[in-house]
N, C-alpha and C positions, 0 to 999 in steps of 0.2 A: 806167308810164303813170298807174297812180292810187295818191296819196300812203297809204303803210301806214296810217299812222294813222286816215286818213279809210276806208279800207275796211275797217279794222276796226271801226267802227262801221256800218256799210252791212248793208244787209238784203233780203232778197227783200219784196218789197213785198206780196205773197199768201200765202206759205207762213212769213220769217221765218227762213227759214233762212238761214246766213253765205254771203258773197258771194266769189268768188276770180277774178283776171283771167285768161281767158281766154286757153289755150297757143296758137302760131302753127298748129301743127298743127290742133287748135279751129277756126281762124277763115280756114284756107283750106279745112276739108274745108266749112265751112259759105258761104265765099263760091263752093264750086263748086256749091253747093245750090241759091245763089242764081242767081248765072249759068245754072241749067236750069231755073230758073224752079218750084224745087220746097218752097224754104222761106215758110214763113207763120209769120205772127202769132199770137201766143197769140186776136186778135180774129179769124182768120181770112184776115189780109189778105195777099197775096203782097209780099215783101219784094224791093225791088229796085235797091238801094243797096247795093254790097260794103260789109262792115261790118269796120272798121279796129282797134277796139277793143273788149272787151265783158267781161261781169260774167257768169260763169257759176253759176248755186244750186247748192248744196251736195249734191244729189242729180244735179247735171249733168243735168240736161233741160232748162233753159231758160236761154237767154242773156239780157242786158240789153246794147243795145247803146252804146256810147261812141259820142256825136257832140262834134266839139270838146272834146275832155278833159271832157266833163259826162256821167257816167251817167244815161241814161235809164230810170229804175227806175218805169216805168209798167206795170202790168198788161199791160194791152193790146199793148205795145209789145215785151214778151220776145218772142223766138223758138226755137220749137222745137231744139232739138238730138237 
């Protein structure tokens, strides 16, 4: 989904650490998270869009989610794993 080379330059935006795409595994246990209405925003907000694509940090706690092939590498906008 997102071109190597481009994510090998890509970074968590708060912490800095390296970025890796998100396993399928990953991103349905977290769209069932979403679906019950139990994932949020690193700002707090409940997330309520199944999330197709995403960037996971390097300590695996926090997503970046892919809208339209564009990571969205906002603070605010990670979500919890």
């Amino acid at each position: 989904m997102i071109d190597k080379e481009l994510l090998e330059i890509l970074a968590c935006p708060e912490t800095h650490q390296t970025l890796r795409e998100a396993t399928a595994d990953e991103l349905a246990a977290l769209n069932q998270r979403i679906q019950s209405g139990e994932a949020k925003t690193a700002a707090g907000e409940a997330v309520t869009i199944a999330v197709e694509g995403g960037l996971v940090r390097e300590d695996g706690t926090i997503l970046y989610p892919i809208r339209d092939r564009i990571p969205v590498l906002l603070v605010h906008e990670g979500i919890a794993l």
